[in-house]
ZADOTI-909698 format. One record per residue (C-alpha): x, y, z; residue in one letter. Coordinates in Angstrom, 1 decimal. Layout:
+--------+--------+--------+----+
|     xx |     yy |     zz | aa |
+--------+--------+--------+----+
|      X |      Y |      Z |  A |
...
+--------+--------+--------+----+
This chain:
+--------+--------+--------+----+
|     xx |     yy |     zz | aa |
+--------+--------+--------+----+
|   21.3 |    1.0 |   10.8 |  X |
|   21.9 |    1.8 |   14.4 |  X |
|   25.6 |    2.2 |   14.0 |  X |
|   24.9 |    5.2 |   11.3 |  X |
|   21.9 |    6.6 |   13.4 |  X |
|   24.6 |    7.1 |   16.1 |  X |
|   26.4 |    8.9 |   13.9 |  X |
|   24.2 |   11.5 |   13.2 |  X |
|   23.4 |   12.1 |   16.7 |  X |
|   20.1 |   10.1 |   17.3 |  X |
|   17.6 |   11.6 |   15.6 |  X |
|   15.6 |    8.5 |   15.7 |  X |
|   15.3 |    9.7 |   19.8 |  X |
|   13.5 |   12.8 |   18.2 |  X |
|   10.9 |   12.0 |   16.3 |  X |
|    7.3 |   13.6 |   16.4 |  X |
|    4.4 |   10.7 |   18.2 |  X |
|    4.7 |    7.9 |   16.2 |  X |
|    2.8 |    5.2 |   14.5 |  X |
|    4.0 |    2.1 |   13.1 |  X |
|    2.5 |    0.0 |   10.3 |  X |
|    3.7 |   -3.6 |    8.9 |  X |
|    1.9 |   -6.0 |    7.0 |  X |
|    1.0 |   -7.8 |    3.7 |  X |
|   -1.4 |   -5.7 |    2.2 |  X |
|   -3.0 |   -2.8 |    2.8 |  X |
|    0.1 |   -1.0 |    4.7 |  X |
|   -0.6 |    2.0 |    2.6 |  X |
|   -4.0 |    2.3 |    2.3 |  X |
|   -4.3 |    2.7 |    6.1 |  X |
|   -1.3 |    5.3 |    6.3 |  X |
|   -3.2 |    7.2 |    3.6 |  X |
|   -6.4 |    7.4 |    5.4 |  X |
|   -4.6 |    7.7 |    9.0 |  X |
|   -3.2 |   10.7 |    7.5 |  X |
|   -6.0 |   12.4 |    6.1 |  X |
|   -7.9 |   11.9 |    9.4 |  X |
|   -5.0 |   13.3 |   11.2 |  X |
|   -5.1 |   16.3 |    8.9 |  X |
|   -8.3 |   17.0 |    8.8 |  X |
|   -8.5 |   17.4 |   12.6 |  X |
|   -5.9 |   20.2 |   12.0 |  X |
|   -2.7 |   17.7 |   12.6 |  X |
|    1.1 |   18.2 |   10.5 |  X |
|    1.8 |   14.5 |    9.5 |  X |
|    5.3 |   13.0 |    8.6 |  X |
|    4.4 |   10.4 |    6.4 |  X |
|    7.1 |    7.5 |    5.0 |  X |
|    6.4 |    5.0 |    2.6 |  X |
|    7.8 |    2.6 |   -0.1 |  X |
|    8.0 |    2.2 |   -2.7 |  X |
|    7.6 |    4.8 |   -4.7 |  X |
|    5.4 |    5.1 |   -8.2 |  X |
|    7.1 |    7.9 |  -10.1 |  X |
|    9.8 |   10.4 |   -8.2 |  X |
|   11.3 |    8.9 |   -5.3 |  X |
|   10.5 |   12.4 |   -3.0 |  X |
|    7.1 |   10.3 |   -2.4 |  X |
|    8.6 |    8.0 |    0.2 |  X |
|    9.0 |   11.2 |    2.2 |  X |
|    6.2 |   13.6 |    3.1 |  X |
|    6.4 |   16.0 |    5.7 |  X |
|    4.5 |   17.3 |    8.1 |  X |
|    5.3 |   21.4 |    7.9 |  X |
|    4.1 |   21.8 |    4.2 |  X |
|    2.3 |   18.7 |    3.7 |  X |
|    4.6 |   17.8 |    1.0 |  X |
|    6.8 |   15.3 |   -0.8 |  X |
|   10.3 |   16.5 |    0.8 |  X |
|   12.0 |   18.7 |   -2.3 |  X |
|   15.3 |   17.8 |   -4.1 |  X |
|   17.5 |   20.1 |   -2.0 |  X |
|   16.4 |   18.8 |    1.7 |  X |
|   16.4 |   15.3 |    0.1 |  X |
|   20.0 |   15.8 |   -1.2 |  X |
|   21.3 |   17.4 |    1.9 |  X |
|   19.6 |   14.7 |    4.1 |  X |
|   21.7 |   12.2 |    2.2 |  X |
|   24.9 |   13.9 |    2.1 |  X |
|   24.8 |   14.1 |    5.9 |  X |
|   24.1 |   10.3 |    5.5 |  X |
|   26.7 |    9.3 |    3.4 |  X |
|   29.4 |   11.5 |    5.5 |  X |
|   28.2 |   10.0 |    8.9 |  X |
|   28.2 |    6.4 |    7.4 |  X |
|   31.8 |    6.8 |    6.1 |  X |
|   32.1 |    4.2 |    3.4 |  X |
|   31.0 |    1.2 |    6.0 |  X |
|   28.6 |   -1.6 |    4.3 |  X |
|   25.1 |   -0.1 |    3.9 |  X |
|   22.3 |   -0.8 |    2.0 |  X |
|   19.8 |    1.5 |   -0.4 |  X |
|   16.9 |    0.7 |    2.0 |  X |
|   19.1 |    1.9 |    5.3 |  X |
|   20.7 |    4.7 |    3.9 |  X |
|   17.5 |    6.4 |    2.9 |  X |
|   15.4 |    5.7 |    5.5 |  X |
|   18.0 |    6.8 |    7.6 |  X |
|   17.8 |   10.1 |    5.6 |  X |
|   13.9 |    9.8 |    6.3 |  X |
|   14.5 |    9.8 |    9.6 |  X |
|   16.7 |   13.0 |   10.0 |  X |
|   14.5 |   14.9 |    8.2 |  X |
|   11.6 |   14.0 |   10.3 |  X |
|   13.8 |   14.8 |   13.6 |  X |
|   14.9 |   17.9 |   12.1 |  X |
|   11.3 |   19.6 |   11.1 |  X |
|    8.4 |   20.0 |   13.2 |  X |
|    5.3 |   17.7 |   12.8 |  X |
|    2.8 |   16.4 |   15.1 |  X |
|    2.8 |   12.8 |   13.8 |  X |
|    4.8 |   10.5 |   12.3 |  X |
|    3.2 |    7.4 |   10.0 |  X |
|    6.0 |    5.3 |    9.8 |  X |
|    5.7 |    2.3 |    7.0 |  X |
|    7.7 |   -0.4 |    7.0 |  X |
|    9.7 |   -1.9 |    4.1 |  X |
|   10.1 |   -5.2 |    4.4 |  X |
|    8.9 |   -7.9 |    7.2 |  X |
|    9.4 |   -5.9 |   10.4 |  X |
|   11.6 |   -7.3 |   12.9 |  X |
|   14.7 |   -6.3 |   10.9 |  X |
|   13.4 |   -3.8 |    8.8 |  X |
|   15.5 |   -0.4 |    8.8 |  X |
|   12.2 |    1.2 |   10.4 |  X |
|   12.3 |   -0.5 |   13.1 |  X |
|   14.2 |    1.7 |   15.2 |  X |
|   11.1 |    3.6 |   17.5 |  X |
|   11.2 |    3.0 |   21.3 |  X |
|    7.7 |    3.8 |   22.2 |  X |
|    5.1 |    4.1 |   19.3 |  X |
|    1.9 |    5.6 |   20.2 |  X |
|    0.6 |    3.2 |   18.1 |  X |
|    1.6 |   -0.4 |   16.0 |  X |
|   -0.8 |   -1.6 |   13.6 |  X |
|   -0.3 |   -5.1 |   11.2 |  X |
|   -2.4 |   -5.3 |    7.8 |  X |
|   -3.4 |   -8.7 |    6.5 |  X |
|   -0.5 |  -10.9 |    6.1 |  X |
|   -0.2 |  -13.4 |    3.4 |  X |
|    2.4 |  -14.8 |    1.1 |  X |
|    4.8 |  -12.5 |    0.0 |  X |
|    8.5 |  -11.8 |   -0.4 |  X |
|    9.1 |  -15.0 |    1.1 |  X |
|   13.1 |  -15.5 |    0.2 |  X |
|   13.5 |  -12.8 |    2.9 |  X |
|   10.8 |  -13.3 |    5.5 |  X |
|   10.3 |  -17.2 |    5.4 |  X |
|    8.4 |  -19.8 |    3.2 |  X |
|    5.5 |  -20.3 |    5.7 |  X |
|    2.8 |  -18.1 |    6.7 |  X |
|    3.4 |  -18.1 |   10.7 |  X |
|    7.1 |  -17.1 |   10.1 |  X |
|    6.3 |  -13.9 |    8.3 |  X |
|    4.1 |  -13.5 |   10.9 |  X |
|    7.0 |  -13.3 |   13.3 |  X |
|    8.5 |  -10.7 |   11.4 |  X |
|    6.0 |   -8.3 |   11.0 |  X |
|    5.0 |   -8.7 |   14.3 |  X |
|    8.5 |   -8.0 |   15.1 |  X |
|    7.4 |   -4.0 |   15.3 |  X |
|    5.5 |   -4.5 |   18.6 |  X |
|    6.6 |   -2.9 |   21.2 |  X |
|    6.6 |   -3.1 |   25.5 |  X |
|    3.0 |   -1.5 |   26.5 |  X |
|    2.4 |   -0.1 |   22.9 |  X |
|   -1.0 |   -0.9 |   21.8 |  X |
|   -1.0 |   -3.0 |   18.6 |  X |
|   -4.3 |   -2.8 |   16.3 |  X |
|   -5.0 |   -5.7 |   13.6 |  X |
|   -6.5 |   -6.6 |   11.0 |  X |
|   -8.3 |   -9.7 |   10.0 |  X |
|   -6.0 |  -13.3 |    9.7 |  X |
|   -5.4 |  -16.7 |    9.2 |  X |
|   -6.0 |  -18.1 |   12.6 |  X |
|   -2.3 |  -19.0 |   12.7 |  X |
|   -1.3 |  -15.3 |   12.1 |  X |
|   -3.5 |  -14.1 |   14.9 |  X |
|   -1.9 |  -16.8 |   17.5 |  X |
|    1.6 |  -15.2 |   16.7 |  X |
|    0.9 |  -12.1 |   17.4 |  X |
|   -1.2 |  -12.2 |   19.7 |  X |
|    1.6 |  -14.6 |   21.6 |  X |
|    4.2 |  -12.0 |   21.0 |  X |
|    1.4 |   -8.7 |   22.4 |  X |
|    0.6 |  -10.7 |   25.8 |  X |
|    5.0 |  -11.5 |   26.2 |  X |
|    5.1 |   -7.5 |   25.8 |  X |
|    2.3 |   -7.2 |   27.4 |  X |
|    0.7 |   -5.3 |   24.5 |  X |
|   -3.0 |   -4.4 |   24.2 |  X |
|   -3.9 |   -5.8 |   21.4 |  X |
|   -7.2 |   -4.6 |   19.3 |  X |
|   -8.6 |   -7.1 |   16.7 |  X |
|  -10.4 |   -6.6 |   13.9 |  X |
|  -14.3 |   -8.7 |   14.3 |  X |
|  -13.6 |   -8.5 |   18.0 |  X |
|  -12.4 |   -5.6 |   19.6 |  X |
|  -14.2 |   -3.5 |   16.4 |  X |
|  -15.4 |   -3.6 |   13.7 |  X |
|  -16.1 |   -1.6 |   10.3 |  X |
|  -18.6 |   -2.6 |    7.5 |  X |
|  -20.9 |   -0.7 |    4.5 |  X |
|  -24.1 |   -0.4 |    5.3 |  X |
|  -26.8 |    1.0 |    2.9 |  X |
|  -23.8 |    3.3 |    1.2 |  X |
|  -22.1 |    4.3 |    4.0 |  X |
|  -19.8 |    3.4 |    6.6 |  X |
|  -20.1 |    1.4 |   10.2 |  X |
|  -17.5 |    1.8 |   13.2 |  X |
|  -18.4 |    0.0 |   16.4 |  X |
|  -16.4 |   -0.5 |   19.1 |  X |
|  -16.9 |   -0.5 |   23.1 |  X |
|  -17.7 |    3.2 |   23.3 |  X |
|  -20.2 |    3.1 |   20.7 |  X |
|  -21.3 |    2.7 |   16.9 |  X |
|  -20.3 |    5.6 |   14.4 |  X |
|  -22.1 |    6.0 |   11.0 |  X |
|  -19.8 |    7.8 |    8.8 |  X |
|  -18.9 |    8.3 |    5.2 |  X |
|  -17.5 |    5.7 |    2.9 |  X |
|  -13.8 |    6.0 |    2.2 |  X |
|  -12.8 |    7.5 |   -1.0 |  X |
|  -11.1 |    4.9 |   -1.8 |  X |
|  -12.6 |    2.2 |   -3.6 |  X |
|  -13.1 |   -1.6 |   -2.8 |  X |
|  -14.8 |   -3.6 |    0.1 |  X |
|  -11.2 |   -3.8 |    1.7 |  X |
|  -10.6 |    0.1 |    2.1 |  X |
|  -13.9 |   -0.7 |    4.4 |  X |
|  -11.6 |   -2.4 |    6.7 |  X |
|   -8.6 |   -0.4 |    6.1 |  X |
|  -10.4 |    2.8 |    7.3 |  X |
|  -12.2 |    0.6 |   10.3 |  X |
|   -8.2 |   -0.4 |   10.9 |  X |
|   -7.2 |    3.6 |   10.9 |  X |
|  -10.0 |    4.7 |   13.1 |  X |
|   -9.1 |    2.2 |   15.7 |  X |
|   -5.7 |    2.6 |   15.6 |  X |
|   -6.1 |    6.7 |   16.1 |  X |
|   -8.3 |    5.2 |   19.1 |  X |
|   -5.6 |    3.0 |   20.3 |  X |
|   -2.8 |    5.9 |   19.8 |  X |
|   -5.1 |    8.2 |   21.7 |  X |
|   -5.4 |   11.0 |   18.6 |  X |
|   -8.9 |   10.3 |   18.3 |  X |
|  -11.2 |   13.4 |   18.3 |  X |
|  -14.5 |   12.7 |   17.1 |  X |
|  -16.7 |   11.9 |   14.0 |  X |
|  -16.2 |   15.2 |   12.1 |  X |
|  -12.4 |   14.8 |   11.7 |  X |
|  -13.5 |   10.7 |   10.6 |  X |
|  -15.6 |   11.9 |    8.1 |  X |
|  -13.9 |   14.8 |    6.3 |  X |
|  -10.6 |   12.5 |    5.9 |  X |
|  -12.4 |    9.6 |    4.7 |  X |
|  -14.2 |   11.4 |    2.5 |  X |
|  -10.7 |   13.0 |    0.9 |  X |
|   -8.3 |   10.3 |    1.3 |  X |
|   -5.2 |   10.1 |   -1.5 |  X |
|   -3.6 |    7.0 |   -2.4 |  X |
|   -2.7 |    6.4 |   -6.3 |  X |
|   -2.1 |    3.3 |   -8.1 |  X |
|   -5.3 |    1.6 |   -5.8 |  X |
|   -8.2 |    0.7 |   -8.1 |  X |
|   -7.5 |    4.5 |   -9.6 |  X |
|  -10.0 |    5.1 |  -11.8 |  X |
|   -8.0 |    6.7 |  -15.3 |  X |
|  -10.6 |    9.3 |  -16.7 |  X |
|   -8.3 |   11.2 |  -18.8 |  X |
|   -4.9 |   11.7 |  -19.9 |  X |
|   -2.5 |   10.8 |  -22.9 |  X |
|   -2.4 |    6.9 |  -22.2 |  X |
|   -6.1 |    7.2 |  -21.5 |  X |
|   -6.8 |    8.7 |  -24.9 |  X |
|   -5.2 |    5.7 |  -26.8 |  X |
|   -7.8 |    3.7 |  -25.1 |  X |
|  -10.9 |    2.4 |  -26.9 |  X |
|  -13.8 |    5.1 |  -26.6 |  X |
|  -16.1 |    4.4 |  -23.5 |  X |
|  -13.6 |    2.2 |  -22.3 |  X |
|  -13.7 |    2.5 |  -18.5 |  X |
|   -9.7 |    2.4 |  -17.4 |  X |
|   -8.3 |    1.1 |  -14.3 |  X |
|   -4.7 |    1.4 |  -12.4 |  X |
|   -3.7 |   -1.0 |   -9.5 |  X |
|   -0.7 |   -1.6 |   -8.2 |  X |
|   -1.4 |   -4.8 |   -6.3 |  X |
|    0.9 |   -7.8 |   -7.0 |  X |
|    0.1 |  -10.7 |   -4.6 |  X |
|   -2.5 |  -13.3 |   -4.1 |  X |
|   -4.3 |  -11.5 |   -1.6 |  X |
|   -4.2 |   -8.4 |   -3.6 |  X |
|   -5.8 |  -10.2 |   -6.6 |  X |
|   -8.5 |  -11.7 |   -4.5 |  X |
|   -9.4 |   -8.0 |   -3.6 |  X |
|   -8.9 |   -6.5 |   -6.8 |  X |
|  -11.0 |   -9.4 |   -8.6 |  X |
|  -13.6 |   -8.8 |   -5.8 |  X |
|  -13.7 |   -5.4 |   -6.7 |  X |
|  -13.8 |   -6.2 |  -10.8 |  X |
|  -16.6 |   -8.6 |  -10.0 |  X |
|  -18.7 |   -5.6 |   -8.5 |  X |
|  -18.6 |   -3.8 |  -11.2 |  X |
|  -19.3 |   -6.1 |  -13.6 |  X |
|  -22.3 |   -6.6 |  -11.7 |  X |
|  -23.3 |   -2.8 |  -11.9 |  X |
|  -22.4 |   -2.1 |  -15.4 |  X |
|  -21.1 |   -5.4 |  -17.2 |  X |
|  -18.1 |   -4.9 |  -19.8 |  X |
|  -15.7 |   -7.3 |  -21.5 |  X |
|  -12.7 |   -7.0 |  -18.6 |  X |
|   -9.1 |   -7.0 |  -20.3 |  X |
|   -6.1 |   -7.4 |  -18.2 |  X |
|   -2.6 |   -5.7 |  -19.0 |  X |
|   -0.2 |   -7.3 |  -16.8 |  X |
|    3.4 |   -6.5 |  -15.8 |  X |
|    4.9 |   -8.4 |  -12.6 |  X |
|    8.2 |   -9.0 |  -11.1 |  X |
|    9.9 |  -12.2 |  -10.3 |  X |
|   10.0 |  -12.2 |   -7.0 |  X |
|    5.8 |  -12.7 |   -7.4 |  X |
|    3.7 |  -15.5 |   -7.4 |  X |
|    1.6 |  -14.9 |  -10.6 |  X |
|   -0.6 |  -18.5 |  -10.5 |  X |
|   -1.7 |  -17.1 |   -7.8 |  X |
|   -2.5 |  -13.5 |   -8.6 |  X |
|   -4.0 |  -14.7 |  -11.6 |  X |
|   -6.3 |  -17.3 |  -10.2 |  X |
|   -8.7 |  -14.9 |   -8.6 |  X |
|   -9.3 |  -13.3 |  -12.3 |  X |
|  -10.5 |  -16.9 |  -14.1 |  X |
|  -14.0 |  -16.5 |  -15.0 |  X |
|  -14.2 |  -12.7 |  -15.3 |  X |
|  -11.8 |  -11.0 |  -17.4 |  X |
|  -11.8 |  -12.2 |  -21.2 |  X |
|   -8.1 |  -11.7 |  -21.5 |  X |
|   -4.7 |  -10.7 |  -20.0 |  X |
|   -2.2 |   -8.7 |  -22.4 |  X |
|    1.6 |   -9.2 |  -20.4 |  X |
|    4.1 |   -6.7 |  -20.8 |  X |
|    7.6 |   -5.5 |  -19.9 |  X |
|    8.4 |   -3.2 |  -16.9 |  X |
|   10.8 |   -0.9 |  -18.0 |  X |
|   11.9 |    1.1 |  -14.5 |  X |
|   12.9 |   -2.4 |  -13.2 |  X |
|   15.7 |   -4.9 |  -13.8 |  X |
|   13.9 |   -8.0 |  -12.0 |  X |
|   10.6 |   -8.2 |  -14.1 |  X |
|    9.3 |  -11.3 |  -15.9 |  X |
|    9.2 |  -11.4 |  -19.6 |  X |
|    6.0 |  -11.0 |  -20.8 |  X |
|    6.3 |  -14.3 |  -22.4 |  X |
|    6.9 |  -16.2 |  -19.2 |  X |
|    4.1 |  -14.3 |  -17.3 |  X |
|    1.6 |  -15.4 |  -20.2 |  X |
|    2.6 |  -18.8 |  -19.7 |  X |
|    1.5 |  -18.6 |  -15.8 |  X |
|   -1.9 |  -16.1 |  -16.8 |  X |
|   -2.4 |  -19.5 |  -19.1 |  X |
|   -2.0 |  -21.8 |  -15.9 |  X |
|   -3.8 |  -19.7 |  -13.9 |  X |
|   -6.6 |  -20.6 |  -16.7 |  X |
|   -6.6 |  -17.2 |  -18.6 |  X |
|   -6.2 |  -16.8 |  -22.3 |  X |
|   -2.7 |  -14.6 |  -22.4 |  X |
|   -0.9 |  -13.0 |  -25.4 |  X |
|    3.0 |  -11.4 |  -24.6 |  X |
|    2.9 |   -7.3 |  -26.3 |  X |
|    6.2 |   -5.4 |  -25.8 |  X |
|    5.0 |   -2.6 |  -24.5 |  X |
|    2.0 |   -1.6 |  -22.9 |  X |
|    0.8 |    0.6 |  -25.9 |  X |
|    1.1 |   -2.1 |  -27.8 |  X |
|   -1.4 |   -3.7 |  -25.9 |  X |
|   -4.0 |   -0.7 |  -25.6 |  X |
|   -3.7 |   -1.0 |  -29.6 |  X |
|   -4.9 |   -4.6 |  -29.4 |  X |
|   -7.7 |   -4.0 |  -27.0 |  X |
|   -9.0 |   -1.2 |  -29.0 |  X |
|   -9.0 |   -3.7 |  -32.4 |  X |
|  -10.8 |   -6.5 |  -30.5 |  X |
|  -13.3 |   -3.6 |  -29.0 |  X |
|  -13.8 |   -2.2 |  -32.9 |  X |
|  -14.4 |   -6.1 |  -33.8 |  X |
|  -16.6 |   -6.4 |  -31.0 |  X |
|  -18.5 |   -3.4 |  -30.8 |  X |
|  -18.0 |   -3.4 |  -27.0 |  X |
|  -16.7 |   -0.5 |  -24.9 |  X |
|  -14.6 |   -2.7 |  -22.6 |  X |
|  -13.2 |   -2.6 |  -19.1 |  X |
|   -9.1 |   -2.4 |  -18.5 |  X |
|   -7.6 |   -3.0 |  -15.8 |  X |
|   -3.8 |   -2.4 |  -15.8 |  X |
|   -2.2 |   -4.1 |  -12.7 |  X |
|    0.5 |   -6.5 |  -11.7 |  X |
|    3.4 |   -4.5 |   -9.7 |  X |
|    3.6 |   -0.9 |   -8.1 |  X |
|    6.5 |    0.2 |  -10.7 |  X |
|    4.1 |   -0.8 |  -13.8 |  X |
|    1.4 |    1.4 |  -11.9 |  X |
|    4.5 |    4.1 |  -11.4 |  X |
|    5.0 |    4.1 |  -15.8 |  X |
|    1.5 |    4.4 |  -16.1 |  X |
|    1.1 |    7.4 |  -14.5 |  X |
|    4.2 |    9.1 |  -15.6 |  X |
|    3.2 |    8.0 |  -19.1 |  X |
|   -0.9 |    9.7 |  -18.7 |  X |
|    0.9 |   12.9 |  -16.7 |  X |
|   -0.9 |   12.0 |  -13.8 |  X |
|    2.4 |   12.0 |  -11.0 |  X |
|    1.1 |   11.5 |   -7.4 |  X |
|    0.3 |   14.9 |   -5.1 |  X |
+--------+--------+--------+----+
């Protein structure tokens, strides 16, 4: 990565301000809401994240327009890759990101919210100086062929993105996370902001909390939905804090109230895949995939059945890289059954045969569909036997969320 970025002159040397997320989960989440606060206080955000759901211009948004980068600037970016790289061993990751990054250099923007890809340490991103800012999300088990098989060795690599001096904002952990990074902060001498100590965020009576050392905010709940996006938007409002971008409760409050992040506990109110859906059936999207993730997303499921209660069915795609047992696990007790099915715009999926078999040890009833309208058309026969409007949800992996929105027109913005 560094040899290629040499290539093309350094642009990683001329990047806008720039903040720096890693973690498990929630990575997005907090870029989204970081860059609607930064917007609504009137600031041009580069924005790069991964994976994408539908086109692959949404890995790239920049700052100028407020866009996903079009086809020509993304082609020409890459042909200036490819040239400067000159057939040496690259990967896909890399060579786009490097493409990411000349872009970014190359138009103007006031920040840049930099998302990792994978782990941290070695990731492609990892190639800023001096952040403003580096913030880690919750770290669990995940992708741990590449980052390591216990939970303090991921830690190492996502905390691999701290930098000398730079401020580094986190979120809650495993006690064992927290001693890592915080070991690695006070060797680069690091201010570290945690998450229940140096702030905190929480609902209160419908809206939002902030508190830190200069003060208690009452603001708006996020727009996006689950107790978690509490602490993802408690996470963004410290880090603009920390990064020193902070202006004041007004900006808060108008980008928490019009943050935009598909595929996380989406609500699906209309739309061609919609309309095969039982009537009244309430629809959800969620591209979460891990163990953490499903404790959330059950959390969240729970809630609502609390509020408004509805048979919960499950359509479930996953890859193989995933731990499904314990995505599932969360979901025993509250949803009625889980319908698996293929993912079509990936090569490393699990059959849905072998994913029923783990909803089923998870202690789910499971039944395998080949396709996912297959399995809307079973829901909606139970729902006519039962006379129940029911409640999907349609999770398991970011590229199953990516099909569903291509397949109910709904692309992201």
């Amino acid at each position: 990565m560094n040899r290629l970025l040499e290539a093309l002159g350094s642009p990683e040397k001329r990047l806008p301000p720039t903040i720096h997320i890693a973690g498990t989960n929630g990575k997005g989440s907090v870029t989204a809401t970081l860059r609607a606060m930064l917007e609504a206080d009137g600031k041009r955000c580069h924005v790069y994240t991964s994976p994408h759901l539908v086109a692959f211009n949404e890995r790239i948004r920049l700052g100028a327009s407020g866009e996903f980068v079009s086809d020509p600037e993304l082609f020409k970016a890459l042909y200036a890759c490819e040239e400067a790289n000159a057939g040496e061993e690259i990967t896909f990751f890399e060579i786009t990101t490097a493409a990411a990054i000349l872009l970014f250099a190359e138009n103007p923007a006031d920040v840049l919210l930099l998302e990792v890809g994978l782990g941290g340490r070695l990731d492609a991103t990892n190639v800023v100086d001096e952040p403003l800012a580096t913030v880690i999300t919750p770290i669990s088990m995940d992708h741990e062929k590449f980052l390591g098989e216990a939970l303090a060795e991921i830690a190492a690599e996502k905390a691999g993105i701290l930098k000398a001096g730079c401020p580094v904002v986190v979120a809650p952990q495993d006690d064992e996370v927290l001693a890592v990074i915080e070991r690695k902060a006070a060797r680069l001498k690091a201010p570290v902001y945690r998450f229940g100590q140096e702030f905190n965020s929480y609902a209160d009576q419908g809206r939002m909390a902030f508190q830190d050392e200069e003060g208690l905010y009452d603001l708006p709940m996020p727009s996006l939905l689950g107790a978690h996006q509490v602490i993802n938007a408690g996470m963004a409002i410290a880090t603009l804090k920390a990064a020193g971008l902070w202006s004041g409760e007004k900006a808060a409050s108008g980008g928490l109230k019009s943050i935009n992040w598909p595929g996380r506990l989406q609500p699906l109110i209309n739309g061609a895949l919609v309309d095969k859906c039982p009537e009244g059936a309430e629809v959800w999207l969620d591209g979460g995939h891990n163990p953490g993730a499903g404790v959330s997303i059950a959390s969240f499921m729970g809630e609502q059945e609390e509020r408004s209660p509805k048979p919960l069915y499950m359509i479930c795609g996953m890859l193989t890289t995933k731990d499904p047992v314990g995505f599932f696990r969360s979901f025993d007790g509250l949803a009625r059954h889980v319908a698996t099915v293929p993912i079509s715009t990936t090569t490393t999926a699990r059959g849905p045969l072998e994913l029923a078999d783990f909803a089923r040890l998870a202690g789910l009833e499971a039944s395998p569909f080949s396709s996912l309208e297959d399995a809307i058309a079973d829901i909606v026969s139970c729902a006519q036997k039962d006379g129940e409007a029911p409640r999907i949800l349609i999770c398991g992996s970011l590229y199953l969320a990516g099909e569903v929105l291509a397949a109910n027109n709904m692309p992201p913005r």
